[in-house]
N, C-alpha and C positions, 0 to 999 in steps of 0.2 A: 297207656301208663308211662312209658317212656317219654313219650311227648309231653306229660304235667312233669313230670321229673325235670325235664330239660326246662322247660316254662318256669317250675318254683326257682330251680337252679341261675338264671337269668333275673329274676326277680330280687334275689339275697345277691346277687354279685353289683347292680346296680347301687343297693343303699354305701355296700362295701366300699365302693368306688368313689363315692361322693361323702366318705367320710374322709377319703386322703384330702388335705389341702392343697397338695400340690396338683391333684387330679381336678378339682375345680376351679385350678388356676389354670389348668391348660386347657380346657373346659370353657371358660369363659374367654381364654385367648381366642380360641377359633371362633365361639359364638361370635365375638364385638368384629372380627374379619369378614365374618359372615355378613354380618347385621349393616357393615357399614358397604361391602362390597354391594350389595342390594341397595341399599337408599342409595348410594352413589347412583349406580344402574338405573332405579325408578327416577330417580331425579333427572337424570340425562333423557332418558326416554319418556319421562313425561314433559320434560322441558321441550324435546322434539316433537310431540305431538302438539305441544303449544302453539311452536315456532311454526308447522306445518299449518297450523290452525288460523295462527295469524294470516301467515304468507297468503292463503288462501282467500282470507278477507278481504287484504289488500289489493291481492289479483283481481277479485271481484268489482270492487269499490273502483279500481284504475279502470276495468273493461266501462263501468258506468258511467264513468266520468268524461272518457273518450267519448262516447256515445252521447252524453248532453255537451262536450263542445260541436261534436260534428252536427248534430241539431243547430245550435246556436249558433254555428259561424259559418254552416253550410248548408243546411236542410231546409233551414228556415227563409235564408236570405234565398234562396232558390225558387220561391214561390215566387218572388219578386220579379226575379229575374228572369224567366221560363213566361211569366206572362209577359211582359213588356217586350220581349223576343218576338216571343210567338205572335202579338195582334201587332204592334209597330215596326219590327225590324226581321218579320220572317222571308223579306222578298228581297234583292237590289232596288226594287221599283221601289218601295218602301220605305226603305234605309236612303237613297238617292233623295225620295221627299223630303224626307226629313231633313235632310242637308239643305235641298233647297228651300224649303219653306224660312229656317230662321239663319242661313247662312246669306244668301240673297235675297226674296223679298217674301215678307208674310201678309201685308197688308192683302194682295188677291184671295191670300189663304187662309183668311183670317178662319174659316170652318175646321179646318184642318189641325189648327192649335185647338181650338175647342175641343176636338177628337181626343186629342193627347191629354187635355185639362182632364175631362170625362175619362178616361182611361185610367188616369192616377188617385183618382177619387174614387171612381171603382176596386182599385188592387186597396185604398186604406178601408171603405167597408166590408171590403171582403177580409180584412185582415184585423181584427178585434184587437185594441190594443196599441196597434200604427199611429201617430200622432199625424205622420207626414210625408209623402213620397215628393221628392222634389226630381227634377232634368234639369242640371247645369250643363251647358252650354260656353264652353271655356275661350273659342275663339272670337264671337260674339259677346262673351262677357252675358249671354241672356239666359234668364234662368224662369224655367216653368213648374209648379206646384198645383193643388185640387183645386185650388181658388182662382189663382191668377197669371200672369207671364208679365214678365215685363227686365229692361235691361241694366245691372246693379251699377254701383257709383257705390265708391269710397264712403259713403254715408250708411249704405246696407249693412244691418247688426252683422250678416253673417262673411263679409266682406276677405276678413283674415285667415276665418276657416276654407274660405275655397281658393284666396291663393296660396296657402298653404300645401292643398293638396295637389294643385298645380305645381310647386316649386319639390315636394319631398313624399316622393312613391313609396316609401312605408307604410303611408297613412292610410291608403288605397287597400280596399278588399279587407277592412277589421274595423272593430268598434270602437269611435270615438267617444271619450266621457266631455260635452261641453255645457258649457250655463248658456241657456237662452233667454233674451231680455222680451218681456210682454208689454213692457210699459208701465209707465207709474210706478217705477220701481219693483214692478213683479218680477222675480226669476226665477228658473224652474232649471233642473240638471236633466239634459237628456243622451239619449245613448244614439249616434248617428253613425250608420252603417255605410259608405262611399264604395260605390261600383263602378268598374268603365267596362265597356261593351267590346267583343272582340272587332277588333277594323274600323273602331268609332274612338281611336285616343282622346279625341278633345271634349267626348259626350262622357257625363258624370251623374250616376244617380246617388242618390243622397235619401236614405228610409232614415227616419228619426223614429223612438221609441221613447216615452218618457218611463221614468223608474218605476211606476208603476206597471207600465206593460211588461217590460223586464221582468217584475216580480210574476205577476202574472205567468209568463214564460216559462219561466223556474216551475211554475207550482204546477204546471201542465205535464211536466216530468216527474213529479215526484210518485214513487213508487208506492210509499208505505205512510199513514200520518207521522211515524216515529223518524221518516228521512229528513233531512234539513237539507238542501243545497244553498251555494255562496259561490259569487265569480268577483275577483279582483283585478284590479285592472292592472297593469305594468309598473306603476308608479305606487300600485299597495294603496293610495291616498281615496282609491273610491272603490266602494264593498259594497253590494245586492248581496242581497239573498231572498230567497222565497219567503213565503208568510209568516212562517209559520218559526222564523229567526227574528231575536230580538233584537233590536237597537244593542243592546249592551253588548251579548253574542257578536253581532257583525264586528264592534269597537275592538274584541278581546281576539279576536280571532285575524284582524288586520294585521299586528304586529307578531304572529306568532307563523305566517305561510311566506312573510317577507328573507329573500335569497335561498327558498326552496324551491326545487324541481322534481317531480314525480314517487311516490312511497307515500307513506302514511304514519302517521303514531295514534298510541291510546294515551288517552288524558281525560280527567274527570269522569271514565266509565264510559265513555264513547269511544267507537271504533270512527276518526278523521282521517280521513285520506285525501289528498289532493296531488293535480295534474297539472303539466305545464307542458309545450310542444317543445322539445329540447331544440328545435331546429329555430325556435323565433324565442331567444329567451328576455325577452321584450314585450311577451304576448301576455294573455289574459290567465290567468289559473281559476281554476274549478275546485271546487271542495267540497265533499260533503262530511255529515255527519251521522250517523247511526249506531245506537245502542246496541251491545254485543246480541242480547238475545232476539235482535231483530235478523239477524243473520244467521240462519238453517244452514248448521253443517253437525259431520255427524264427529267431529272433535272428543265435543259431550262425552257421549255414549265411549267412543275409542276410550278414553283417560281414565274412565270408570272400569275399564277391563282393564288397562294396565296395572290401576289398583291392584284389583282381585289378584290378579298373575301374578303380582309383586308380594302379594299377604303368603299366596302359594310356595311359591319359593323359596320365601322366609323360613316359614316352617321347613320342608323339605330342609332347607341347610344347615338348622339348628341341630336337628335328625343325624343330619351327618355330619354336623360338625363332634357329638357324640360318639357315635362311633368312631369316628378318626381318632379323637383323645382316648379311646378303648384302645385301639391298634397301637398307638406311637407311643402312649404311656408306658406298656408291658415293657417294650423292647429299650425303654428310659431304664429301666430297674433293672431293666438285665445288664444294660451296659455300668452303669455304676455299680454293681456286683461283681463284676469283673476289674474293674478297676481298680476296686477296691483289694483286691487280690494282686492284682501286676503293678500300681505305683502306690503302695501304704505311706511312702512318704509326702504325695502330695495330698491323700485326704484328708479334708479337715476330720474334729475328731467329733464331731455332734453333726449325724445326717439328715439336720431337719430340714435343709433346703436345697433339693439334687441341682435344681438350677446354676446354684450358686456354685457347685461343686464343677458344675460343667464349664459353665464361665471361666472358672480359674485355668481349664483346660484350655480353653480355647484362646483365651488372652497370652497365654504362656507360646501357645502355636502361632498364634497370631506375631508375638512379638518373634520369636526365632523367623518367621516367613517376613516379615518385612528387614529382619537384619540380611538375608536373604535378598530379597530385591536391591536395597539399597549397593549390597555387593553386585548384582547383576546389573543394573543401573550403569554403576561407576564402569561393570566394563562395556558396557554398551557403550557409555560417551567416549570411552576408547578408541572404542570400533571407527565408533562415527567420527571421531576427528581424523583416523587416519582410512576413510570413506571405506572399509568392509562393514559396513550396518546396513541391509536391505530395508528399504520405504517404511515396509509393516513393523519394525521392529523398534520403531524411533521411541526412545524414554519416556514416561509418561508426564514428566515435570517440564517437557519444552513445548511451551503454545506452539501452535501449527500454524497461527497468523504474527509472529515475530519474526525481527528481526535478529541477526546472530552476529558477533563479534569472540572470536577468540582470540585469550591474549596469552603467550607462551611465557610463565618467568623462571629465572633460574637464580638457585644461591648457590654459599658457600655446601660441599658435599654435608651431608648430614641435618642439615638446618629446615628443608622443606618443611614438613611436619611442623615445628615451632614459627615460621614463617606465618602460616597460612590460619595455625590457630591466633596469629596473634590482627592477621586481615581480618577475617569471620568476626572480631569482639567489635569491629567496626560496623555501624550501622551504614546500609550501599545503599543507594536511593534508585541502584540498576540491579534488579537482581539476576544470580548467576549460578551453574554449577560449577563445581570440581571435578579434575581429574589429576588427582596423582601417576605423575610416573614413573619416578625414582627417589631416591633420597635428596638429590642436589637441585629436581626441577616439577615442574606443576602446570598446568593450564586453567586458563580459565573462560568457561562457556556465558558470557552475557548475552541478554537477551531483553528486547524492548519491542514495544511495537510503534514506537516514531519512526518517522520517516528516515532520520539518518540511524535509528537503531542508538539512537544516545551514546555518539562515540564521542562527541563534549566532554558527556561526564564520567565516561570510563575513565580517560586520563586524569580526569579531576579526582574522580577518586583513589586511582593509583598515586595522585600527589598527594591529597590528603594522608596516606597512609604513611607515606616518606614523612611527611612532615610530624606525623602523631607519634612515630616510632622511628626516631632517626639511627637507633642503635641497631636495629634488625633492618630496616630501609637501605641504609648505606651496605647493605651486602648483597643488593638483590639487582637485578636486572631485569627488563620487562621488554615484550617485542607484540606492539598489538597489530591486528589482522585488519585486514580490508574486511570490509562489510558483507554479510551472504546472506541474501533476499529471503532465500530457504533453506531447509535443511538440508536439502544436496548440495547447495553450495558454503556447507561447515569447512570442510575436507580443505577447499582451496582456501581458506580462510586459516587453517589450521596451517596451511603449507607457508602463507603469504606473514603469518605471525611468527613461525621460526625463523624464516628468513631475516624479518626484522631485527630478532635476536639477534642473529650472525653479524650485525653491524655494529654490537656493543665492541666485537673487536675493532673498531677503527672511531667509534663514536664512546669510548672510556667514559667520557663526561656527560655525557645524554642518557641516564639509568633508563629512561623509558624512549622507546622508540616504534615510533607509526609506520609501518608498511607505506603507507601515501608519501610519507618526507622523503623515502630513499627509493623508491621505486624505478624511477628517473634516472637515477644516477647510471651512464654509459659512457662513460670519459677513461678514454684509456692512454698510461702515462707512458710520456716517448723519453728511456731512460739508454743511454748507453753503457753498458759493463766494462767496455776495452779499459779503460782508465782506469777503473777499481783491479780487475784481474793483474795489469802491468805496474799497478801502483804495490799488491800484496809480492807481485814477483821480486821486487825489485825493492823489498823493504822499505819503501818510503811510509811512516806512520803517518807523516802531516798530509798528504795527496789521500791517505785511507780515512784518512778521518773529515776532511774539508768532502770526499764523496757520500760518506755514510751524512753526513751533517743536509747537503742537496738533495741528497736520495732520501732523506725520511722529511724533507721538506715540500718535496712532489706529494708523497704519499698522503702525508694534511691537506692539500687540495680537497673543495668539497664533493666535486660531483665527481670525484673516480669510484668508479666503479669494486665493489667488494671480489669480487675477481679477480679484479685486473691489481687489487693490493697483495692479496696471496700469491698470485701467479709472481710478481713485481718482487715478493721477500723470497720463493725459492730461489730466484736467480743469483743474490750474491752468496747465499748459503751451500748451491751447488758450486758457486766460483771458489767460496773455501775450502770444501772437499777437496774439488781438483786439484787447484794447488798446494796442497797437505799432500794426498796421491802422489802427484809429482813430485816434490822432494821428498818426498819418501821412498819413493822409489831409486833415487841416487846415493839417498845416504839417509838413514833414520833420525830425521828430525825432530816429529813429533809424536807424542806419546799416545798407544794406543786407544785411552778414553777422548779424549782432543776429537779424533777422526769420529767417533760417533755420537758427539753431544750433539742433545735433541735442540735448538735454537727455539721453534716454536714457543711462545709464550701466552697468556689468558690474552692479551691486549697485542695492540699494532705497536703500541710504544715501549711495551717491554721487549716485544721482540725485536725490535731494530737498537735496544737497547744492549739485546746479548748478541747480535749480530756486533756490534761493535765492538764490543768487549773482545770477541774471538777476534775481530779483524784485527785490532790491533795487538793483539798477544800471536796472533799467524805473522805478521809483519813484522815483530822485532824479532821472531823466533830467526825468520830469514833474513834480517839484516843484519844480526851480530852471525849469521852463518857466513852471508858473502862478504863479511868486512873483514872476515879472519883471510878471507883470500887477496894478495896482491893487487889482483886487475878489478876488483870492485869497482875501487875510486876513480880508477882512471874511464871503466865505462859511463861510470856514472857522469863525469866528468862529457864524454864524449857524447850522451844522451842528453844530459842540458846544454852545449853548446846544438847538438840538432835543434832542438826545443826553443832557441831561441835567434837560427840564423836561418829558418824556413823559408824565408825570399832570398836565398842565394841557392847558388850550385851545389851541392854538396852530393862529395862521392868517397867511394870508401878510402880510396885514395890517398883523395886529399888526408881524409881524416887519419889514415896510416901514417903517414906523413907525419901531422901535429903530431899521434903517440909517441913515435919512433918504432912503431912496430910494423911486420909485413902483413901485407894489406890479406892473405888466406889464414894468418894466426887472428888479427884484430877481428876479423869475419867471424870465425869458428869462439873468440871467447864472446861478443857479443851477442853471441847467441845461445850460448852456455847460461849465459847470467841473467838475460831478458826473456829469455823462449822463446824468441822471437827473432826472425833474419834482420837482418840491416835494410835490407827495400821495403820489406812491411813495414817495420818498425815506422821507416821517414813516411814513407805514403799513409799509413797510418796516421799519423799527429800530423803530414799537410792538408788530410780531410778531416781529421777532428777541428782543425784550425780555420779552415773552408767552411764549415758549417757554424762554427760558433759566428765568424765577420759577416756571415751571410743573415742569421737570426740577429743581430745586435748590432750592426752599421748598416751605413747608405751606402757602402761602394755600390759599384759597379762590379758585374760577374768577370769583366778584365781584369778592374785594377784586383779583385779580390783571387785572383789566379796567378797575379805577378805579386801579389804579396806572400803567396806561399811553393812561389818556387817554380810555376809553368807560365812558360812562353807563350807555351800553343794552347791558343783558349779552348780549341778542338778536344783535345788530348786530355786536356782538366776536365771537361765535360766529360769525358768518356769513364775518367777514373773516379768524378763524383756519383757517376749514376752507377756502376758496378758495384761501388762502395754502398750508398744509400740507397738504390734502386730508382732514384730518380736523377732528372737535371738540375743544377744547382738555381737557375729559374724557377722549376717548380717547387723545390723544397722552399724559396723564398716564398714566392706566393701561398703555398701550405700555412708555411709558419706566421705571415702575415693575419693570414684570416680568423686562425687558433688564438692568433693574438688579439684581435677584432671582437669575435666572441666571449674569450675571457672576460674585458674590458666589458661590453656589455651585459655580462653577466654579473659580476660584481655591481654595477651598476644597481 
């Protein structure tokens, strides 16, 4: 009783169920997955059973086909050959006659030929079919047949065909197609077979078959009435076939096995197959033809049980595609019953279509998980420009067969964001992603799969964008990257694209700048300070500013190096320190904000711009210091008379003398007001003076030693290499060569 209870009970929840519409919409969802998973499946698998069906035919139809060439070009000609061995040429004594009888004389032997005549007339009765057995005789030019012997001339029909085979060994051991002439205009096409005997090169037999024996041949193989066989010759121009192929058949079937080698196809309900030796693709092909149901395989039967299996399964998955929609439904209703309790403000308010209700959920997840990625993304590109992003982790928006170029740009603080929305309205014919860094800068990941990575038109389009938006353009700087094959090599690419950047300080006027233009650049600028430092001590503005004017004039040089320009602007920046330091330290001169302004500026040309500014406000600060002092003028005075009598003696002495003052007072104030002794001081500017005559004249390192003041050219030398670290020789030749490459460089 319990068991009909349970059975009616199953009975009323089935109709129950298939009145929900949405229950036989999920219902027929699994049925049609069912329904299509299976005919996909039966399709493949009977497609397979097809393909195995064929294959099988084909295999078949190839073993047979082999089999009637080896017949035709081996089995058959074998009769021929095995007799003529075996009665004429089985002995030396035998094979020797025969040399001798038509090599040197046959008249004694005239029996002897007759022998061979009868031998050859025997092997064509014995062979049905045979038109011909001839023995050419190559070195005699004599040629024997069932009839006759006798020795050929240029007049013999068959004259071309045996020097032919004389002159071209492909023609040897296959079947020749040629017209033989009868007379009176008779001509007949026949098939001649040429053989040579092992140890008898110049001996040649020659079987003719005319096309009828040929067909003949064929039809001695044929298997089944239903089979057709056809053999084509190398040139496709001449078709046999067996009897039982028509004229028309041979015509339609010539042009359709032409530039094929071995397989088969079905066409017109025939299973065709043909064979060629792939080893001589010059040779004859074989074909045959046979209708499917002439060929016994058990295919048939197999497909017709896939059938059935396939009808079985069907059902069985409709079955369960039911109860699955029984199981997955319940716990659908239960899930939007609950929902319907924990988010009332996302359900709609008519629950005729849960799907629909579900979707709205999933789209709403969906879109929060892709705002999501998109965040995880951007810091992955992070990662990966500054190379902590492991292999497997690589973003899913970058082909794995591109090419990568990163370009690093920066604006005014605040402006990235409006920058890069106003790039994006551009249409890029390179596409690329984003990486925000901060507010004032951004990168950008291009990506091509050309060869050069399309680093043409990255610039092209960074110009384009200057040019489209010249009011947001002219605030921006760009520094693009060397090229990176892969995505390991982003990183250096990313490294190689700031760099570039870092050159807008010395390159102001180049907004965009290529890693490749500046790469190169290792030229490092040979500047001396002594002049500037003793020019700020000693208040001269005009000496601070004719240096600052040279010194920011090396710097514009192209290939110096972005190092060697930073390293090249601390140096007069630490010399104003210093000496700020130092008067400061005697007497407070300058005011505490002076000593720690930052000089650094965005560009190379602002900065050598406030470098100047301070230099000249430090130098008059200490020229109206030491012009309040009495002995200014007078040093100064004694510092340009040095400055301009460097090829005489000069001693402090003397110079005591000129002032009126004693030669331990003039000592201690010049050194007060210069920082600098009196022996440095002159030796000093005789070597700055020594090096300048030496880069910019032709003297000689003599006369240029007696022009500032040394005798002993020994002694000069000793005090220019101490000073410069070299001989005054070799700083010539230095600066020679520096000049040499310049010159060719500008070039």
């Amino acid at each position: 009783m319990a068991r009909e209870r349970e059975g009616e009970i199953k009975m009323r929840l089935i109709p129950d169920n298939f009145r929900n519409v949405y229950f036989r919409r999920l219902f027929l969802s699994y049925s049609v997955v069912v329904i299509v998973i299976s005919c996909l499946s039966g399709a493949f698998i009977y497609d397979k059973a097809r393909r195995v069906g064929s294959d099988e035919m084909r295999r078949e139809s190839r073993d047979r086909l082999n089999e009637l060439k080896t017949y035709i070009e081996s089995a058959y000609m074998d009769r021929f050959k095995s007799a003529f061995i075996k009665d004429m040429l089985s002995s030396p004594d035998s094979a020797g006659s025969m040399r001798h009888i038509f090599y040197d004389q046959y008249d004694p032997n005239i029996y002897q030929i007759f022998r061979v005549v009868n031998h050859l007339k025997a092997m064509v009765a014995a062979n049905p079919g045979t038109e011909s057995v001839s023995l050419y005789f190559a070195n005699m030019k004599f040629i024997v047949d069932p009839y006759t012997f006798f020795k050929i001339t240029d007049t013999y029909p068959d004259y071309e065909l045996l020097g032919s085979i004389e002159s071209d060994p492909s023609l040897l051991n296959r079947w020749l197609v040629r017209t033989k002439s009868y007379g009176a205009g008779v001509t007949d096409s026949l098939l001649t077979y040429v053989y040579t005997f092992p140890n008898q090169h110049d001996l040649y037999m020659l079987i003719d078959l005319p096309v009828g024996g040929m067909r003949e041949l064929l039809d001695s193989q044929l298997r089944s009435p239903e089979e057709k066989l056809i053999m084509f010759d190398p040139t496709h121009t001449f078709v046999i076939g067996s009897s039982n192929v028509s004229e028309r058949e041979l015509a339609d079937n010539a042009d359709r096995f032409g530039q094929r080698s071995g397989g088969g196809m079905n066409t017109s309900g025939a299973s065709i197959s043909f064979v060629q030796d792939a080893g001589q693709p010059d040779g004859w092909i074989y074909a045959s033809a046979r209708p499917p149901s002439s060929v016994s395989s058990p295919v048939g039967a197999l497909q017709r049980q896939i059938l059935l299996v396939l009808a079985g399964v069907l059902i069985a998955g409709l079955t369960a595609s039911y109860y699955l929609t029984v199981y997955t439904y319940r716990p659908l209703r239960y899930m939007l019953h609950k929902l319907k309790h924990v988010q009332t403000g996302m359900m709609p308010v008519q629950l005729r279509n849960e799907f629909h209700v579900i979707e709205d959920i999933v789209t709403g997840v969906l879109h929060k998980v892709n705002q999501m990625k998109g965040q995880l993304d951007e810091k992955k590109l992070l990662a990966l420009l500054h190379g902590r992003l492991d292999a497997g982790e690589m973003p899913e928006q970058l082909p794995p067969d591109s090419r990568f170029t990163v370009v690093n740009v920066r604006t005014n603080e605040g402006m990235a964001k409006e920058l890069l929305a106003a790039f994006r309205q551009l249409p890029s014919s390179v596409p690329y992603a984003v990486v925000e860094k901060h507010a004032g800068e951004f990168s950008l990941l291009f990506y091509s799969a050309e060869p050069d990575g399309g680093a043409g038109r990255i610039r092209a389009e960074l110009e384009r964008f200057r040019i489209a938006d010249r009011e947001r353009a002219d605030r921006f700087v760009a520094g693009i990257g060397s090229m990176a094959e892969t995505t390991e090599d982003i990183p250096k690419s990313h490294e190689h694209a700031a760099w570039a950047l870092r050159y807008s300080f010395v390159m102001e006027r180049n907004p965009i700048i290529e890693y490749e233009a500046v790469k190169d650049r290792d030229e490092l600028p040979s500047i001396h300070y002594e002049p500037f430092e003793n020019a700020l001590r000693s208040g001269d503005c005009d000496a601070v500013l004719q240096f600052i004017d040279e010194f920011e004039a090396v710097l514009r040089r192209e290939h110096i190096a972005l190092e060697a320009v930073e390293l090249a602007l601390l140096q007069p920046m630490m010399i104003l320190s210093k000496v700020m330091v130092d008067m400061n330290a005697r007497e407070k001169i300058f005011p505490f904000t002076l000593l720690f302004r930052d000089f650094r500026q965005s560009t190379c040309r602002e900065t050598v711009v406030r470098i100047r500014e301070q230099s000249v406000q430090v130098a008059r600060h200490i020229q109206h210091y030491l012009q309040s002092r009495v002995q200014h003028d007078l040093i100064r005075q004694i510092k340009h008379y040095i400055d301009t009598h460097l090829h005489e003696t000069i001693s402090l002495d003397t110079l005591s003398e000129m002032a009126g003052l004693s030669t331990p007072y003039l000592s201690k104030q010049f050194k007060d007001i210069l920082h600098v002794s009196f022996i440095d001081y002159l030796t000093n500017a005789r070597m700055e003076r020594a090096r300048e005559l030496l880069h910019t004249s032709d003297l000689s390192v003599t006369a240029i030693s007696a022009q500032v003041g040394y005798s002993n050219l020994q002694y000069f030398s000793s005090r220019f290499k101490a000073k410069f670290g070299v001989t005054p020789s070799q700083y010539r030749s230095a600066s020679n060569r520096k000049h040499v490459l310049s010159a060719d460089a500008g070039e």
